[in-house]
N, C-alpha and C positions, 0 to 999 in steps of 0.2 A: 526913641520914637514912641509915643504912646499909641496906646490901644487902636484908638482910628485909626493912625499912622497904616500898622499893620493891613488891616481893615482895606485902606487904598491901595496898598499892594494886590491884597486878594482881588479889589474890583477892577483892578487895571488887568491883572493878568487874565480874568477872566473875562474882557472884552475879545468878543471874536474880531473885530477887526484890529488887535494887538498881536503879532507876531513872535516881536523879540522887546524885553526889558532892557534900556541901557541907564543906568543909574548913576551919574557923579555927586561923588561926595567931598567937597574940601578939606575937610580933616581938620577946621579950624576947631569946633568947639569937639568937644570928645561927650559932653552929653547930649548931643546929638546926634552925632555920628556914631558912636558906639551900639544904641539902639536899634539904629538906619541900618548897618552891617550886619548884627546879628539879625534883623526881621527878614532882612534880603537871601540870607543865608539857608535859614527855615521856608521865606516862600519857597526856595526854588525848588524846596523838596518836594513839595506839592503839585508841581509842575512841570509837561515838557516842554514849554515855552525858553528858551534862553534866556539868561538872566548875567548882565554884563553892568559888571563895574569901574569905573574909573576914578583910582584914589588920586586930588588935585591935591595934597600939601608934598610939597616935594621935601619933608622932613624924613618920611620912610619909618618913621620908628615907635608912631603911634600907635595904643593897644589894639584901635580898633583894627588898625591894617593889619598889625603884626603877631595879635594872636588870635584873631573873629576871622578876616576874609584871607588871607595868604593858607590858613592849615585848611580851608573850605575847597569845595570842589568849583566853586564861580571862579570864573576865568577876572582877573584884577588889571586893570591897565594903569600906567602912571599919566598917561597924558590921551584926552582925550582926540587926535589924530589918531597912533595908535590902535585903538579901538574899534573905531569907524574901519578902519582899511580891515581888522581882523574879522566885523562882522560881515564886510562886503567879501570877503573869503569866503565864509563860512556860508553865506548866500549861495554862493556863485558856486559853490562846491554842488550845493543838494540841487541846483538846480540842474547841471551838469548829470548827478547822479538821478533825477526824476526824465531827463530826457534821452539818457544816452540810450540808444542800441546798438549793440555786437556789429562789426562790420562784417562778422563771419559766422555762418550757420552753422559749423562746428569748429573747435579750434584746431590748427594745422601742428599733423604731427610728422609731415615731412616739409623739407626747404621745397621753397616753392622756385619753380623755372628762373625767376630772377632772381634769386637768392643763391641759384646754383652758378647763374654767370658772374653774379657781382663776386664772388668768393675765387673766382677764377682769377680775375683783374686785381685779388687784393691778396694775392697771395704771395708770398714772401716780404711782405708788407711788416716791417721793423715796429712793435707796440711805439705810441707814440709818434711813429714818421706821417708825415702829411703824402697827400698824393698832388700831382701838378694840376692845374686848370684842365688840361686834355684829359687825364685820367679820372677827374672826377666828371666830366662830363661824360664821359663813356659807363663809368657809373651809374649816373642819372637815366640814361637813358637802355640801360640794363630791366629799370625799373618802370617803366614808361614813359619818364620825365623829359620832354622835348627840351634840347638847350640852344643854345644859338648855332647855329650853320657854321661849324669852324673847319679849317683844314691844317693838320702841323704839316710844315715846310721847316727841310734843312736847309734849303739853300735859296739863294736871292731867287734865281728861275722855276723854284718849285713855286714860291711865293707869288711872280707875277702871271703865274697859271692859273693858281688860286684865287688871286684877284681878279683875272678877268671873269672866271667861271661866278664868282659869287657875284659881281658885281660892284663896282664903284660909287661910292667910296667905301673904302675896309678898316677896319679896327685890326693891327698888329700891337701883338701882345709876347711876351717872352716865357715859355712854358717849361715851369724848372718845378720840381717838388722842394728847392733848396730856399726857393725866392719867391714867399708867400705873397708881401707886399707889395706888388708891384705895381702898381701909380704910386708910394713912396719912395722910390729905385731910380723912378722915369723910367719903367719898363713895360709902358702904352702907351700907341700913337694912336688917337683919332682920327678918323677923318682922312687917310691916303688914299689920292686922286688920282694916282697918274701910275701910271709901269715905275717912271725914273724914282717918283717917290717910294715905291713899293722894295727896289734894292737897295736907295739909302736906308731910309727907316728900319729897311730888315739889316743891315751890317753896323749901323748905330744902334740898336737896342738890342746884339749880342757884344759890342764893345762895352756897352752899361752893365751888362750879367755879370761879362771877365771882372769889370771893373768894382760889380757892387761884393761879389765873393767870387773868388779865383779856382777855388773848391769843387762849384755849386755845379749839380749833374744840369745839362743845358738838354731836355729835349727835341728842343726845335725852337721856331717860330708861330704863334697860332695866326692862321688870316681869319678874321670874323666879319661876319656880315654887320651890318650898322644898324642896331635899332635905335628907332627915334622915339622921342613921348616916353608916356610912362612914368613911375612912381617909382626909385630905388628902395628895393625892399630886400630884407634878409630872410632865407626858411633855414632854418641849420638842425643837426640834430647832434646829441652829445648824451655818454654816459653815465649818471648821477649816478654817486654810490648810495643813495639811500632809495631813488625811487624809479632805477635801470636806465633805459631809453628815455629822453625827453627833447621833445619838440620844439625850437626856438622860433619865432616869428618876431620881424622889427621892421621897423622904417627907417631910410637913411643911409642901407649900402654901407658905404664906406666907412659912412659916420655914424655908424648905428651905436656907438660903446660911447661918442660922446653925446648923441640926442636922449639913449636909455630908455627908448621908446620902445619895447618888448613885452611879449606876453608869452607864457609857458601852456605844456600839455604833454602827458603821460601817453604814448598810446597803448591800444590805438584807438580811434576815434574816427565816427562818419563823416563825411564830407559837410554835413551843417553844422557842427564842432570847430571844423575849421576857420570857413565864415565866420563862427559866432568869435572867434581869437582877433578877426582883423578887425570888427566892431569894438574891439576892447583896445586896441589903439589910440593913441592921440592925434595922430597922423591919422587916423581915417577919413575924415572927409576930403583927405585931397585923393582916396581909392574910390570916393564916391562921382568926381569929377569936380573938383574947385574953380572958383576964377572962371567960368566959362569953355571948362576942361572938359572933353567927354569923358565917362568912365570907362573903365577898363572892359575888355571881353572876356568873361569867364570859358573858358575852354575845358569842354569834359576831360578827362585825364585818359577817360579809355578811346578817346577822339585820335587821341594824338598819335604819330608815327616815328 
């Protein structure tokens, strides 16, 4: 790169309405690019603007890649995708860290009342073993998390108790910690209308448990109330060994692992961190009401019972 060359680095980075440098280089001629590398290397010392490269010869073994920008501190991309996604990271990070506030005015150095009940329901709880559909909802709602209106029934007459009390029509479901899958199993019936439906359905989707694992601890039966509408979505949360607790949100329910529609978070995090996760969805427009959909009711969390 000759002297100008330079020169336009300097006045590029020093425009204020420049943020960040992304730079590709082909790597076809090497007295051009060798220059180009080394000038980009020097600006950036000059600079705390980002400064981001992307080497396009996919030979890899070029001087300039392999002894100017790889022993440098610039971050090197091979493919300009890549890059773009690393700097929408690196965005989405400082802005995250310019708006976040503490959800908590000091940090807690005792478990809090829900922390004390949920440890009660999880206790002798095997590392690894899952809890059943009832026991995680009783979880949930340890925490303030409303779940659906469920009742476990052992038996067909507890069931059509349940059903009249919730009302018609009910979701029976088969509540085992053994038998995670269960619309894979046929281990949910939608839609039971009637008393007579409510003792079939409940003695066919314990012959389908016996049938799917002969092992599997049986619960009970769940009777659930029917919600209609709505957007199948996933909140989950899971242990990373590098960065502890993290936060899963997706669209798709059941299908969420094959739509891949998910967004991550460290907590913890305010209530408008949350939102701003379902906005980073693909599927959000249909949370905002699609097709002629209403949108959803956000419900405060301390609302709820």
């Amino acid at each position: 790169m000759t002297p100008a060359g330079r020169q336009i680095l300097d006045v590029i980075l020093a425009d204020p309405n420049v943020d960040i440098l992304i730079c590709p280089i082909t790597g076809a001629l090497e007295t051009m690019s060798m220059p180009l590398a080394r000038d980009l290397v020097e600006v950036s010392k000059t600079t705390d603007k980002p400064v981001f490269v992307v080497w396009g010869s996919p030979v890899g073994s070029e001087p300039a890649y392999r002894d100017v920008l790889l022993p440098s501190d610039l971050p090197v991309f091979r493919t300009f995708g890549n890059c773009v996604r690393a700097v929408r990271a690196y965005l989405d990070y400082w802005r995250f860290v310019d708006g976040y506030v503490s959800p908590f005015e000091t940090a807690p150095t005792e478990p809090l009342p829900a922390a004390r009940r949920a440890r009660r329901l999880l206790e002798g709880l095997a590392p690894g073993e899952a809890l059943s559909e009832h026991a995680s909802k009783q979880l949930l709602k340890a925490y303030g998390i409303r779940p659906s209106r469920d009742v476990l029934c052992s038996t067909p007459a507890e069931a059509v108790r349940a059903a009249r009390k919730t009302g018609y029509p009910v979701v029976m479901k088969v509540s085992s910690p053994d038998l995670l899958h269960k619309s894979d199993l046929g281990l949910v019936k939608v839609g039971v209308a009637s008393d007579r439906d409510v003792r079939a359905t409940f003695d066919d989707l314990v012959r389908r448990a016996r049938r799917a694992d002969r092992k599997a601890r049986l619960e009970g039966v769940l009777v659930s109330e029917m919600v209609a509408g709505g957007v199948e979505t996933l909140v989950g949360v899971s242990t990373d060994p590098l960065f502890g607790p993290v936060v899963t949100v997706g669209l798709g329910g059941i299908f969420v692992e094959v739509l891949g529609d998910v967004t991550f978070r460290v907590p913890p995090f305010p209530e408008a961190e949350a939102r701003r996760m379902l906005t980073e969805l693909q599927g959000y427009p249909l949370l905002r009401g699609a097709r002629g959909r209403s949108p959803p009711t956000w419900t405060p969390w301390s609302t709820w019972s």
